[in-house]
PDB file of the backbone (N, CA, C, O) and the ligand in Angstrom, with CONECT records:
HET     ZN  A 101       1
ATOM      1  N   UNK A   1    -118.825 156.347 -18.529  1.00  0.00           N
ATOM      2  CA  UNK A   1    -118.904 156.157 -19.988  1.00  0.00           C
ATOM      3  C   UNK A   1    -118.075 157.182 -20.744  1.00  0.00           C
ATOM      4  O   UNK A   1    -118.218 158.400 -20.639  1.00  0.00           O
ATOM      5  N   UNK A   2    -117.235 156.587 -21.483  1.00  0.00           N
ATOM      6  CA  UNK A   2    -116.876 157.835 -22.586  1.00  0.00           C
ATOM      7  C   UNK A   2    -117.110 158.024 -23.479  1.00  0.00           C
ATOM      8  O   UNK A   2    -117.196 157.229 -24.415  1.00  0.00           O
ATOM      9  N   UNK A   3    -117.314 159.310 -23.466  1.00  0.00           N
ATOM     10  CA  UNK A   3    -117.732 160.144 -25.152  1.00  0.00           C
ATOM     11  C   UNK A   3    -116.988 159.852 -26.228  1.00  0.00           C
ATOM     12  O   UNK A   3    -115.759 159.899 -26.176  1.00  0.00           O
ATOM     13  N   UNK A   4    -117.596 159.546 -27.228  1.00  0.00           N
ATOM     14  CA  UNK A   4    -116.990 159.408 -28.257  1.00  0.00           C
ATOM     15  C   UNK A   4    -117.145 160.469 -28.840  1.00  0.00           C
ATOM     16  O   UNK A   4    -118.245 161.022 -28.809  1.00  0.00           O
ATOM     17  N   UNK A   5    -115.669 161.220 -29.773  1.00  0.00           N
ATOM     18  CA  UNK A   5    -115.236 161.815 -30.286  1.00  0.00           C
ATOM     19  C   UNK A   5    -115.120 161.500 -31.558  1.00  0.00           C
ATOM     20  O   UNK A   5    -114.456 160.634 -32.128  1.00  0.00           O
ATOM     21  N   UNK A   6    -116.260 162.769 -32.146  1.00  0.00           N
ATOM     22  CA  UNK A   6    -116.412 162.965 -33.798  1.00  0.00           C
ATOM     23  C   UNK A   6    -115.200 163.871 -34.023  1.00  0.00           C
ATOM     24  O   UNK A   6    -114.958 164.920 -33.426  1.00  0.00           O
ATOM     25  N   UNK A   7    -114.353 163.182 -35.159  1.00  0.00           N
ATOM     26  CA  UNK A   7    -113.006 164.122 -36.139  1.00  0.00           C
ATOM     27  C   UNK A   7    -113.670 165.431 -36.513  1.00  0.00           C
ATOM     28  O   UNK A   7    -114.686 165.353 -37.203  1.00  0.00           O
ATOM     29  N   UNK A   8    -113.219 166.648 -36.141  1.00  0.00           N
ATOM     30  CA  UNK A   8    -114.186 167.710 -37.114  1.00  0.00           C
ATOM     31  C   UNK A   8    -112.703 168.421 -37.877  1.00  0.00           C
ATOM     32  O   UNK A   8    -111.714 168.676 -37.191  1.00  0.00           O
ATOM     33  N   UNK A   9    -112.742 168.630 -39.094  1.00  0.00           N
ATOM     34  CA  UNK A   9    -111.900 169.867 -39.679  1.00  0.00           C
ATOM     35  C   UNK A   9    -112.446 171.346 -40.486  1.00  0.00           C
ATOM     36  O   UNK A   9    -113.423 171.548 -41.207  1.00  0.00           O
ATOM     37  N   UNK A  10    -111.599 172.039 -40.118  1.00  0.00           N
ATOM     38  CA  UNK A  10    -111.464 172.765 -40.816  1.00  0.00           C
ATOM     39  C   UNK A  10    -112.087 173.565 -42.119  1.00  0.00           C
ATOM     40  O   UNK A  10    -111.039 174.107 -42.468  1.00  0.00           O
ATOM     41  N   UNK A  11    -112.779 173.886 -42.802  1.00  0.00           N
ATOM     42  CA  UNK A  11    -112.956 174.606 -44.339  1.00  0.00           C
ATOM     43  C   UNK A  11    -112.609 175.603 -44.487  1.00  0.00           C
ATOM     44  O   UNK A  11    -112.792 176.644 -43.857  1.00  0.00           O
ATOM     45  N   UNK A  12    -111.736 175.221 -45.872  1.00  0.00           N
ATOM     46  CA  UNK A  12    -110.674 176.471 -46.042  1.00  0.00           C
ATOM     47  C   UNK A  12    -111.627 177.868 -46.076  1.00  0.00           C
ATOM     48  O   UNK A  12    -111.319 178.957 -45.592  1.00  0.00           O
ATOM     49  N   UNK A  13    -112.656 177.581 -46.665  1.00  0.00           N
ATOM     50  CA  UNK A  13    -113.823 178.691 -47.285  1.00  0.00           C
ATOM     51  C   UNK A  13    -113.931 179.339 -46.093  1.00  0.00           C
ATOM     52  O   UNK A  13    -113.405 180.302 -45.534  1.00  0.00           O
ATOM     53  N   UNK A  14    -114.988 178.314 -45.812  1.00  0.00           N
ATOM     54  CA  UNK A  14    -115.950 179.263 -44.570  1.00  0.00           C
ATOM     55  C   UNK A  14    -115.511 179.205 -42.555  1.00  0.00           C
ATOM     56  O   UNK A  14    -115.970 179.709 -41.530  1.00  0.00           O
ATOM     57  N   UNK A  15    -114.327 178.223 -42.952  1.00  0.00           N
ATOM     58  CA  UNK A  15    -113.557 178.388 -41.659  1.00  0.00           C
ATOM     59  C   UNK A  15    -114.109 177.849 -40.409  1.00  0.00           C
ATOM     60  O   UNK A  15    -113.697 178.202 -39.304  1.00  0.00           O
ATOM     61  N   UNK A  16    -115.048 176.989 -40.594  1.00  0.00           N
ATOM     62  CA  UNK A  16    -115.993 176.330 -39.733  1.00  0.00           C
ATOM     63  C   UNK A  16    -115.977 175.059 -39.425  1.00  0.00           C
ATOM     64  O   UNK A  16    -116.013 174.393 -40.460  1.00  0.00           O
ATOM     65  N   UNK A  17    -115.940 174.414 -38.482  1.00  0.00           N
ATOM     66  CA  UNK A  17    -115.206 173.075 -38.057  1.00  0.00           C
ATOM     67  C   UNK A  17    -116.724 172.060 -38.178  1.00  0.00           C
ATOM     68  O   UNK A  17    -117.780 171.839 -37.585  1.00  0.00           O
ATOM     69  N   UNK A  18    -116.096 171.742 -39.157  1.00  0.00           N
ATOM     70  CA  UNK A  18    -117.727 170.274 -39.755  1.00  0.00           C
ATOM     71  C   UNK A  18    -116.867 169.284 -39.480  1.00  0.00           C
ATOM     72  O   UNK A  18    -115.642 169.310 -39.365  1.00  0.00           O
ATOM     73  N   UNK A  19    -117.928 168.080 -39.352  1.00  0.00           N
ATOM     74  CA  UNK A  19    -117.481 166.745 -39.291  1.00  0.00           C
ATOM     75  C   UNK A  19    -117.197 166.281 -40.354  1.00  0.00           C
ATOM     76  O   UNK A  19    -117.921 166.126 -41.337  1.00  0.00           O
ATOM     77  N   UNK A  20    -115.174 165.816 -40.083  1.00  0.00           N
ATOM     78  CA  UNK A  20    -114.787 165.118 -40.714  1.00  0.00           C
ATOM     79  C   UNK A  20    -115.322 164.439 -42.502  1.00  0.00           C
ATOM     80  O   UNK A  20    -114.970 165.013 -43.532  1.00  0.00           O
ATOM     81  N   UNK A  21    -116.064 163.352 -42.494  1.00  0.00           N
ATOM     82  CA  UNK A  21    -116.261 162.600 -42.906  1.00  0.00           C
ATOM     83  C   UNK A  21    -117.223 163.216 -43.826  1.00  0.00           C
ATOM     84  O   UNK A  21    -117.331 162.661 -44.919  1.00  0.00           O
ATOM     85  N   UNK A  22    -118.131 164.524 -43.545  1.00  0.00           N
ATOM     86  CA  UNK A  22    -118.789 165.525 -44.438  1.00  0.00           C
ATOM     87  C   UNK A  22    -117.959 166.286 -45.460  1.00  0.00           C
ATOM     88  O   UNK A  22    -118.437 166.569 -46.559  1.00  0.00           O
ATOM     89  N   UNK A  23    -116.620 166.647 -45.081  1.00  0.00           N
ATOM     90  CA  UNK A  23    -115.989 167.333 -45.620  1.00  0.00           C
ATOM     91  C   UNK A  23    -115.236 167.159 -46.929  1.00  0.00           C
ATOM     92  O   UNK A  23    -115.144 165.931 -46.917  1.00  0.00           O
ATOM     93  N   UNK A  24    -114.735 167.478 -47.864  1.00  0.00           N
ATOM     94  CA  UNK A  24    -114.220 167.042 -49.310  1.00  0.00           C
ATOM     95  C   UNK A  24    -112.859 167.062 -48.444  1.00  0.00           C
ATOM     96  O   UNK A  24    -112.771 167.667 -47.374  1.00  0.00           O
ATOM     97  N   UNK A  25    -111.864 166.369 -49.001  1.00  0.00           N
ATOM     98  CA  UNK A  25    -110.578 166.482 -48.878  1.00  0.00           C
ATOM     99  C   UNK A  25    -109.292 166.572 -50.013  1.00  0.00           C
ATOM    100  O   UNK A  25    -108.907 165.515 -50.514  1.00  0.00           O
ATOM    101  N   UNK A  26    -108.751 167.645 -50.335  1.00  0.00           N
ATOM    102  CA  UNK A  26    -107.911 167.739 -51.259  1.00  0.00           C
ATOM    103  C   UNK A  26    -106.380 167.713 -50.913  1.00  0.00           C
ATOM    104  O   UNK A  26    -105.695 168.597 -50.398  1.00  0.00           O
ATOM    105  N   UNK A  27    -106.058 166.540 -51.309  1.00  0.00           N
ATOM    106  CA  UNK A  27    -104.562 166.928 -51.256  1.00  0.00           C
ATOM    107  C   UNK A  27    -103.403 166.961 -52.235  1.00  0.00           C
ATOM    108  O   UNK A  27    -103.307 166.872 -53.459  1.00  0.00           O
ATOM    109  N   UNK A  28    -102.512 167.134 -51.165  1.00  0.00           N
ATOM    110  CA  UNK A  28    -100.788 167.750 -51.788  1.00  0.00           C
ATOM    111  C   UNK A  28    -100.285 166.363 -52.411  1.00  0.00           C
ATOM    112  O   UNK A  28     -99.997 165.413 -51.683  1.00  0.00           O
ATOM    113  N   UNK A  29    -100.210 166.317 -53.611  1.00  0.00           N
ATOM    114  CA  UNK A  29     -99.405 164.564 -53.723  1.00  0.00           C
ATOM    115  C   UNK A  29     -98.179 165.081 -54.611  1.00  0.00           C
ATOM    116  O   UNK A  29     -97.372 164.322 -55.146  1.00  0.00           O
ATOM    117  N   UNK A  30     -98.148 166.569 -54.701  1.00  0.00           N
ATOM    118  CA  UNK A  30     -96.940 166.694 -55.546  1.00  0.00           C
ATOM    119  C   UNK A  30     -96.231 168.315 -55.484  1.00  0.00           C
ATOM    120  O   UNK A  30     -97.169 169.112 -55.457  1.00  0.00           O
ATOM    121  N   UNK A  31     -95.125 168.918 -55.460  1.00  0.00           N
ATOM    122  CA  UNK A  31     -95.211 170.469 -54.878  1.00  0.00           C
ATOM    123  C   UNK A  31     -95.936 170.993 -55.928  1.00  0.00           C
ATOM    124  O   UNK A  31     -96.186 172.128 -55.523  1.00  0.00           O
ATOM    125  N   UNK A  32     -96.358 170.899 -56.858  1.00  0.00           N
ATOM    126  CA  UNK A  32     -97.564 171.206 -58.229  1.00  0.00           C
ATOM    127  C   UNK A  32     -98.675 170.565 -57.767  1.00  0.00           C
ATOM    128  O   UNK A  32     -99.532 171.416 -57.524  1.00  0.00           O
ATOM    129  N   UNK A  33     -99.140 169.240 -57.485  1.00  0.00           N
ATOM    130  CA  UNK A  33    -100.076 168.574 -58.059  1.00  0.00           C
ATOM    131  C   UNK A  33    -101.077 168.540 -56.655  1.00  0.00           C
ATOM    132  O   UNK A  33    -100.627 168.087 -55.603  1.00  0.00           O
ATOM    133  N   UNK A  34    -102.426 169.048 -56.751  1.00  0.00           N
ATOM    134  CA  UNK A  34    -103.194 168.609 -56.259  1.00  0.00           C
ATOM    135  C   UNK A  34    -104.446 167.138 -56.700  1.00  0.00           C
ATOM    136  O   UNK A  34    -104.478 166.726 -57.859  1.00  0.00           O
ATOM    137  N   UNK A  35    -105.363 166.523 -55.612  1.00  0.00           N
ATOM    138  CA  UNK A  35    -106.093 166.007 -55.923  1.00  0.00           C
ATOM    139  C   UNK A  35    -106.731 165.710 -54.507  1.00  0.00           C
ATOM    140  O   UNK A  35    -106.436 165.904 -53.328  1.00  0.00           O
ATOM    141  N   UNK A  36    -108.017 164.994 -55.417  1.00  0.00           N
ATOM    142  CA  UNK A  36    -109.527 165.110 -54.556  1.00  0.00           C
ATOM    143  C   UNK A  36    -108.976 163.478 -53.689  1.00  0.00           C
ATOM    144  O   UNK A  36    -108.481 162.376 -53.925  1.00  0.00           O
ATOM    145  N   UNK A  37    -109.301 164.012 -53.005  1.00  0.00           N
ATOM    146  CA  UNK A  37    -109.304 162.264 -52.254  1.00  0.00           C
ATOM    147  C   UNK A  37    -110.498 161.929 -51.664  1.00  0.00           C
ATOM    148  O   UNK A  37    -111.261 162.587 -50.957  1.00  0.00           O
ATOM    149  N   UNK A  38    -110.527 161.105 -51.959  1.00  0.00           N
ATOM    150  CA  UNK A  38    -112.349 160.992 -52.415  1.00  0.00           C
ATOM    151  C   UNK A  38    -112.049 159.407 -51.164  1.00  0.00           C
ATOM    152  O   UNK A  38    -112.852 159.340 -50.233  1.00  0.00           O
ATOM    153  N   UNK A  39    -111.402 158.751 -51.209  1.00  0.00           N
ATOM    154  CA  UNK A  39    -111.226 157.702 -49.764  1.00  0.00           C
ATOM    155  C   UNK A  39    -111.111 158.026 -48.754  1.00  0.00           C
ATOM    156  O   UNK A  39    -111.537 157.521 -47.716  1.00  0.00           O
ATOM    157  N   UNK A  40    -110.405 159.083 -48.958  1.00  0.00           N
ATOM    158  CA  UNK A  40    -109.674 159.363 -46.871  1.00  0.00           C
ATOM    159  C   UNK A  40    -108.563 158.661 -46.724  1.00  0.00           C
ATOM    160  O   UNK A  40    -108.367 158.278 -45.571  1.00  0.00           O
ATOM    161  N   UNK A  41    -107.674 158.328 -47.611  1.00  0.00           N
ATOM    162  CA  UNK A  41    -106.273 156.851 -47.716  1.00  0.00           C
ATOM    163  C   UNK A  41    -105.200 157.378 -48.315  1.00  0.00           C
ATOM    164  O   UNK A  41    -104.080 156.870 -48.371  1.00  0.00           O
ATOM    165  N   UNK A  42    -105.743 158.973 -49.013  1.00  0.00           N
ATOM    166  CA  UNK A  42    -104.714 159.508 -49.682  1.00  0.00           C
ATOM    167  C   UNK A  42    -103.578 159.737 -49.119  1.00  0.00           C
ATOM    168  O   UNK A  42    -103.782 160.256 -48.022  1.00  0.00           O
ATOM    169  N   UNK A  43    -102.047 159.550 -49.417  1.00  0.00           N
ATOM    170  CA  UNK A  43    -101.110 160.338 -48.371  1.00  0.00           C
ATOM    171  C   UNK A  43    -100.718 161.784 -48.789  1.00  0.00           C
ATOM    172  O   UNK A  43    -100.596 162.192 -49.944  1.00  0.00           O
ATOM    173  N   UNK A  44    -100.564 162.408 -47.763  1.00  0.00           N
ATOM    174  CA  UNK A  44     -99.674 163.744 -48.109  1.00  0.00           C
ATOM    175  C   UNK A  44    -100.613 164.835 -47.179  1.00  0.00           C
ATOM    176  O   UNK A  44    -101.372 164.392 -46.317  1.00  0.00           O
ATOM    177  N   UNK A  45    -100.530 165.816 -47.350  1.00  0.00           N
ATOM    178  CA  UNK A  45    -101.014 166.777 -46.945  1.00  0.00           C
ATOM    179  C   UNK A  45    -102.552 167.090 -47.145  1.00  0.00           C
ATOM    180  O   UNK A  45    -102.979 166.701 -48.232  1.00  0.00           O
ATOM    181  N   UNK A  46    -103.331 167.616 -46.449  1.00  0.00           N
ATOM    182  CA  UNK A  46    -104.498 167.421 -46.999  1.00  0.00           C
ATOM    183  C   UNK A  46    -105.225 169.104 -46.199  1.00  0.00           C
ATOM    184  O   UNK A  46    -104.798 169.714 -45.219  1.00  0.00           O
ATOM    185  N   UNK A  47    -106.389 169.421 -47.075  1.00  0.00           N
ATOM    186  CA  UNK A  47    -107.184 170.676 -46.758  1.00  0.00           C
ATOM    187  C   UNK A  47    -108.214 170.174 -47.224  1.00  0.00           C
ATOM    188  O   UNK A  47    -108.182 169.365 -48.153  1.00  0.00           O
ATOM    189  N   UNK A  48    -109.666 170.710 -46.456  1.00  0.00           N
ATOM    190  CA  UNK A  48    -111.281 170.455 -46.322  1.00  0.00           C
ATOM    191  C   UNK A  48    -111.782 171.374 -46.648  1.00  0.00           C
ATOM    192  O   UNK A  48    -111.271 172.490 -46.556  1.00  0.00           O
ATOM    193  N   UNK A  49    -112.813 171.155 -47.071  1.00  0.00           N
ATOM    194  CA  UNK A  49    -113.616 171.855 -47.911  1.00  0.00           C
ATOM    195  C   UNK A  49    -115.053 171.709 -47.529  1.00  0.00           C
ATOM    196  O   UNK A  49    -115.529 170.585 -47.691  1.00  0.00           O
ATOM    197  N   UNK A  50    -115.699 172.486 -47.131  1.00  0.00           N
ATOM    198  CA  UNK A  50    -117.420 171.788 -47.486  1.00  0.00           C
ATOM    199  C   UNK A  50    -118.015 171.762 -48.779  1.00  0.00           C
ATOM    200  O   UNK A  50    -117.973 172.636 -49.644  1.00  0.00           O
ATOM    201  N   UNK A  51    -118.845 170.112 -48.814  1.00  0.00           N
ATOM    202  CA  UNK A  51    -119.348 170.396 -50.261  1.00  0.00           C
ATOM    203  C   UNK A  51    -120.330 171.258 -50.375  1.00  0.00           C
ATOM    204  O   UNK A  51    -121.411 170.671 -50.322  1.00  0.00           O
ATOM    205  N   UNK A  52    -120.442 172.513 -50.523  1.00  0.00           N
ATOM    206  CA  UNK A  52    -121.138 173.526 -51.167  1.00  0.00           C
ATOM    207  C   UNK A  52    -120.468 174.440 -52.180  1.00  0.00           C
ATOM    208  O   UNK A  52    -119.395 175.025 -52.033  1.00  0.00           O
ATOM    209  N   UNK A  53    -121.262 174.466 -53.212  1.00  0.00           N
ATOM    210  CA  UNK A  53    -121.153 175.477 -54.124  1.00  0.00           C
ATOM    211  C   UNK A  53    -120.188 176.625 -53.400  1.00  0.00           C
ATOM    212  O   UNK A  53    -119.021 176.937 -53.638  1.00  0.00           O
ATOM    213  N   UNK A  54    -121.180 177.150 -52.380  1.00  0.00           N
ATOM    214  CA  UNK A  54    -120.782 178.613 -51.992  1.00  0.00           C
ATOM    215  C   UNK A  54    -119.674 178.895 -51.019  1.00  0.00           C
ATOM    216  O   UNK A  54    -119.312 179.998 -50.611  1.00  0.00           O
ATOM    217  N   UNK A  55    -119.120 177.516 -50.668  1.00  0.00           N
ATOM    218  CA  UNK A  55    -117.680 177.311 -49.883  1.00  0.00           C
ATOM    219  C   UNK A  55    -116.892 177.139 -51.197  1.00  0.00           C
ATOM    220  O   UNK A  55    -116.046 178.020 -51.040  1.00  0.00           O
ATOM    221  N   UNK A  56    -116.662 176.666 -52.202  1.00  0.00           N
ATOM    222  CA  UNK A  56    -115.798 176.435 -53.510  1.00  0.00           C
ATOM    223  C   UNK A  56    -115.924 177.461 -53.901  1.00  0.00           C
ATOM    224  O   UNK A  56    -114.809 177.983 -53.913  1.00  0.00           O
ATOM    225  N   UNK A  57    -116.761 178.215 -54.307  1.00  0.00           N
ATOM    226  CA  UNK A  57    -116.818 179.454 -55.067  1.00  0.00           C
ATOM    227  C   UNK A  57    -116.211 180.577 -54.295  1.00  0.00           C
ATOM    228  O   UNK A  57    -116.005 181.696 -54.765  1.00  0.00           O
ATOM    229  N   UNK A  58    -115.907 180.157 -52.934  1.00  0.00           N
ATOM    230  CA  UNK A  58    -115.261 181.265 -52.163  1.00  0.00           C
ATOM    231  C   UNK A  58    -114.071 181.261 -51.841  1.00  0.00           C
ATOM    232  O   UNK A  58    -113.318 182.078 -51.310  1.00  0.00           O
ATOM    233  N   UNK A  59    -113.963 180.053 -52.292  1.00  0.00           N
ATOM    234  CA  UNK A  59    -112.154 178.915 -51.819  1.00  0.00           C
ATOM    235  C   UNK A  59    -111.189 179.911 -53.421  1.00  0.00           C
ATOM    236  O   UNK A  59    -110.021 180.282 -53.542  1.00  0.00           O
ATOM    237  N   UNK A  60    -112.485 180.018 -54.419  1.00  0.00           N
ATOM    238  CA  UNK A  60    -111.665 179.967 -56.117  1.00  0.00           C
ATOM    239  C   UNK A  60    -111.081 181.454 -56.024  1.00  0.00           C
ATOM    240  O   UNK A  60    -110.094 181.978 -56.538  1.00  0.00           O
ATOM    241  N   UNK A  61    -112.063 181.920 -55.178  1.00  0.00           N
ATOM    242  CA  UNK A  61    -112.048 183.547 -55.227  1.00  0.00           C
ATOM    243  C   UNK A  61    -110.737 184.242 -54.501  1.00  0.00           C
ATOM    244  O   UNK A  61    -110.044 185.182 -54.889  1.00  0.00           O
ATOM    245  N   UNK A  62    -110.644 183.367 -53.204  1.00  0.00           N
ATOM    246  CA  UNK A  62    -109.664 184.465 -52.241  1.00  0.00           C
ATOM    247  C   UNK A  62    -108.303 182.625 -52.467  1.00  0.00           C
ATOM    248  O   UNK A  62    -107.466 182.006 -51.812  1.00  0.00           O
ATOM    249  N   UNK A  63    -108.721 182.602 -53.309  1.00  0.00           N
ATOM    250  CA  UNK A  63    -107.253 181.482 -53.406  1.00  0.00           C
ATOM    251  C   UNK A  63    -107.105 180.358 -52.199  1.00  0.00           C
ATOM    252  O   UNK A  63    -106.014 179.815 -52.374  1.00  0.00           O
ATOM    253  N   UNK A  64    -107.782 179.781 -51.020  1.00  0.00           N
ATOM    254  CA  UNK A  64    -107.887 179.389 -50.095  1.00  0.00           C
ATOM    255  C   UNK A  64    -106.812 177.902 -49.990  1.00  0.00           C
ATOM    256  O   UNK A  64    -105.805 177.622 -49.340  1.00  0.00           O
ATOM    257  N   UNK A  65    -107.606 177.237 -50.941  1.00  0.00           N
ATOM    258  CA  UNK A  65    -106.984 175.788 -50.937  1.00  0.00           C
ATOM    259  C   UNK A  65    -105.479 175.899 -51.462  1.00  0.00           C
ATOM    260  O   UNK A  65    -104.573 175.344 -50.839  1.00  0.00           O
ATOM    261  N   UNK A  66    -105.275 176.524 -52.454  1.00  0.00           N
ATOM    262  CA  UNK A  66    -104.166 177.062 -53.029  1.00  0.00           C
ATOM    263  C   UNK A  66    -102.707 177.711 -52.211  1.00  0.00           C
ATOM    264  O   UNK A  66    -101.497 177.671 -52.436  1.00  0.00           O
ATOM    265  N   UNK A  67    -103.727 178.399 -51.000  1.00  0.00           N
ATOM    266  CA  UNK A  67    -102.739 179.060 -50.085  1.00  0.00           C
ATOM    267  C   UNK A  67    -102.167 178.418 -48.879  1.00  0.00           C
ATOM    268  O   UNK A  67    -101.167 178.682 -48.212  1.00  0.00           O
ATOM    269  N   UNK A  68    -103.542 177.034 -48.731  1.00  0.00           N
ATOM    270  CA  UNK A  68    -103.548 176.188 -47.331  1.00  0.00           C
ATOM    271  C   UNK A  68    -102.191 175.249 -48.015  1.00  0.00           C
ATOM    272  O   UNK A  68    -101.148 175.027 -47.400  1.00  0.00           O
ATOM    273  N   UNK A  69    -102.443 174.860 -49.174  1.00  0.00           N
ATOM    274  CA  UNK A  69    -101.505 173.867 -49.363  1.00  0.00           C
ATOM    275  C   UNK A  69    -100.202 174.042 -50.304  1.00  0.00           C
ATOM    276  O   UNK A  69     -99.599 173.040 -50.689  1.00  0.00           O
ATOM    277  N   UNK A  70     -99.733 175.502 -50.706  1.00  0.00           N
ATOM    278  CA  UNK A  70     -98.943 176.191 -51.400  1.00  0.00           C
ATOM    279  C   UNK A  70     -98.428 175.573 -52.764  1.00  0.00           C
ATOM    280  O   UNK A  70     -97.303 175.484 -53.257  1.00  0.00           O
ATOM    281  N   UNK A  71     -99.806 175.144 -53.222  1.00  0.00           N
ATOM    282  CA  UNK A  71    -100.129 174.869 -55.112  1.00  0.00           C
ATOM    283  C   UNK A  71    -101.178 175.646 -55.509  1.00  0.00           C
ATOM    284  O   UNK A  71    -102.246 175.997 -55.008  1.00  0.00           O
ATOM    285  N   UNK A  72    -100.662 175.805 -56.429  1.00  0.00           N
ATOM    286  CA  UNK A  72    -101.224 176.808 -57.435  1.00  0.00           C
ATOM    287  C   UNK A  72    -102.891 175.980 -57.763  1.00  0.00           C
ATOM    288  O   UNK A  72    -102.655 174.814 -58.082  1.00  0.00           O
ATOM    289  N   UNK A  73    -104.044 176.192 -57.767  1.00  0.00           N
ATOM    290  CA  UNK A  73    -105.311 175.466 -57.683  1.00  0.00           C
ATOM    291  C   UNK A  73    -105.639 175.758 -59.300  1.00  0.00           C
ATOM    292  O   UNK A  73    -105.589 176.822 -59.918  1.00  0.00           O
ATOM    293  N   UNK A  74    -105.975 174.481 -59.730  1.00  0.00           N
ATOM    294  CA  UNK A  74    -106.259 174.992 -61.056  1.00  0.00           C
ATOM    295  C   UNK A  74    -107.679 175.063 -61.398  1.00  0.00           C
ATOM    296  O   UNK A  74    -108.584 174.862 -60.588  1.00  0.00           O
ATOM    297  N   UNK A  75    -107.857 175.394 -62.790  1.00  0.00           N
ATOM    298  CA  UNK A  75    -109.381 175.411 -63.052  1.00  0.00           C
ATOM    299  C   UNK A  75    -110.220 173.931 -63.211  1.00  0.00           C
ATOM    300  O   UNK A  75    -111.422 173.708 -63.069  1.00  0.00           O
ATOM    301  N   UNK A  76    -109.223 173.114 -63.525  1.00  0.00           N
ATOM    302  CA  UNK A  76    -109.427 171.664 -63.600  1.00  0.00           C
ATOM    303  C   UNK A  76    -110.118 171.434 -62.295  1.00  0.00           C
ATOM    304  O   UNK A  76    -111.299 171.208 -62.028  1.00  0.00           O
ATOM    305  N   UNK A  77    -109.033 171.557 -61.547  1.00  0.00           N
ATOM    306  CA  UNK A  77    -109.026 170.477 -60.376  1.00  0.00           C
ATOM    307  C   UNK A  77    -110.438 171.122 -59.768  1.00  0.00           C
ATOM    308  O   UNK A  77    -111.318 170.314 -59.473  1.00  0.00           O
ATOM    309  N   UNK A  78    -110.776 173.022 -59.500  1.00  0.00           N
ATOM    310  CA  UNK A  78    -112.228 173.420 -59.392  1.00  0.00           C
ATOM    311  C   UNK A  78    -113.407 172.588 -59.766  1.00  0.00           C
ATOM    312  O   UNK A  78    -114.233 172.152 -58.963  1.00  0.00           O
ATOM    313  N   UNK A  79    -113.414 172.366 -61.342  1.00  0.00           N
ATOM    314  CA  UNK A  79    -114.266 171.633 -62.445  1.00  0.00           C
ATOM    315  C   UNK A  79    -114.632 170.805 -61.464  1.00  0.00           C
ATOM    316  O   UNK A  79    -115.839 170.697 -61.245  1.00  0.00           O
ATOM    317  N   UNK A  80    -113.284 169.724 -60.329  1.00  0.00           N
ATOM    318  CA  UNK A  80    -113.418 168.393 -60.466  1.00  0.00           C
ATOM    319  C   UNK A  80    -114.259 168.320 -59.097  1.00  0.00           C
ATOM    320  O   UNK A  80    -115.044 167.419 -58.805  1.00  0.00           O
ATOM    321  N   UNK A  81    -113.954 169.405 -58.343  1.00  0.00           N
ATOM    322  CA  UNK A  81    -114.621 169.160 -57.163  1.00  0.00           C
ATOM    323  C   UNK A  81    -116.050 169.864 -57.161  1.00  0.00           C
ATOM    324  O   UNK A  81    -116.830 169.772 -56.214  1.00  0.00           O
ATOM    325  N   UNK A  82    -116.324 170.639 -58.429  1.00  0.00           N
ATOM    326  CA  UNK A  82    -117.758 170.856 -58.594  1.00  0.00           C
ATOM    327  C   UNK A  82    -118.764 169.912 -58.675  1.00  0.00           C
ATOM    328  O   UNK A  82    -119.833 169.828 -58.070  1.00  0.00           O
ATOM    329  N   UNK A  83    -118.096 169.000 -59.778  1.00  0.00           N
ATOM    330  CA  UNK A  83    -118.436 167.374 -60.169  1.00  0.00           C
ATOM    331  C   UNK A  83    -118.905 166.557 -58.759  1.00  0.00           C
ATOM    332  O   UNK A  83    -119.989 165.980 -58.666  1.00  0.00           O
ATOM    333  N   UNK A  84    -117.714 166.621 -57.489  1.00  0.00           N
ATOM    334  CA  UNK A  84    -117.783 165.651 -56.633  1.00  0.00           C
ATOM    335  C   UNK A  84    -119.167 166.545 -56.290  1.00  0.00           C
ATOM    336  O   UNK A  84    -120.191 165.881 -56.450  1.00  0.00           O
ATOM    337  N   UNK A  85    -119.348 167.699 -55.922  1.00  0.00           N
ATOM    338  CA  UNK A  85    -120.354 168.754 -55.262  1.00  0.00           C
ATOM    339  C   UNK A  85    -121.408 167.770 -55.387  1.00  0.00           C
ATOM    340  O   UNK A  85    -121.944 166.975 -54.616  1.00  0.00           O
ATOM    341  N   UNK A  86    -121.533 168.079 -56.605  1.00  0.00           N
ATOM    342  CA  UNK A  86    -123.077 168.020 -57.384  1.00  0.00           C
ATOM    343  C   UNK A  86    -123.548 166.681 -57.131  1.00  0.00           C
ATOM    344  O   UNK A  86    -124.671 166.308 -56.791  1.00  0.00           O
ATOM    345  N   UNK A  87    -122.332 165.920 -57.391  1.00  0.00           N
ATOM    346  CA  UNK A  87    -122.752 164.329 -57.308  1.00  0.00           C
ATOM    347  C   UNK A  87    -123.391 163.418 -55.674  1.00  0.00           C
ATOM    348  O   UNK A  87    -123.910 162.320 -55.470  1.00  0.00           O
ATOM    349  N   UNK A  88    -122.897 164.879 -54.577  1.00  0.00           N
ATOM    350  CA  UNK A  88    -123.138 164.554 -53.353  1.00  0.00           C
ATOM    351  C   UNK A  88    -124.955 164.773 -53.278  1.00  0.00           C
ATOM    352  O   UNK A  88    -125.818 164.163 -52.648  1.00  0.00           O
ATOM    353  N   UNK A  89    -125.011 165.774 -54.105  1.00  0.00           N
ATOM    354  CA  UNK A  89    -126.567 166.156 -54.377  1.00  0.00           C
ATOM    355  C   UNK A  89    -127.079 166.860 -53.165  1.00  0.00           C
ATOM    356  O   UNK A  89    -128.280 166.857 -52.899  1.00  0.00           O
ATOM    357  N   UNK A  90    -126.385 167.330 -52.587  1.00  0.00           N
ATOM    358  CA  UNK A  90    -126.494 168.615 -51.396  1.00  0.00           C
ATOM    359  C   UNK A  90    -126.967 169.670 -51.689  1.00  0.00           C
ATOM    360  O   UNK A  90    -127.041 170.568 -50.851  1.00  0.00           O
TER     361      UNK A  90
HETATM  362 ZN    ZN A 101    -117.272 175.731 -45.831  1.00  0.00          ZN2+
END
């Protein structure tokens, strides 16, 4: 029988390999422009996140997502993935 293999990535924050499909995904769609990809269909480059507060709040601090994907992270796009956070209700 073979094992099936769960996707795990990355968080920029806390550096800890969660499953896939748990993880927020932000990507590169522009050498400026980030965004949330909230499908998994987005193209371009992409960095994970766990939805917690205390992985974002640590991503804002030491510049993480910003550095994984070499755009500048704005306060917006923070706002937006606080929004997705909260809405996961985690
Ligand atoms: Zn994390």
């Amino acid at each position: 029988m073979k094992k099936k293999k769960i996707p795990v990535r990355m968080c920029v924050a806390c550096r800890e390999n969660i499953e896939k499909k748990k993880l927020i995904r932000v990507v590169k769609i522009s050498d400026t422009e980030l965004t949330i990809d909230e499908t998994g269909k987005v193209n371009g480059r992409g960095a994970y996140i766990c939805p917690e507060i205390e992985c974002l709040d640590k991503a804002q601090k030491i510049n993480s997502l910003g550095r994984a994907l070499g755009v500048k992270m704005t306060d917006k796009l923070y706002n937006e993935l606080k929004r997705v956070i909260l809405r996961r209700g985690l």
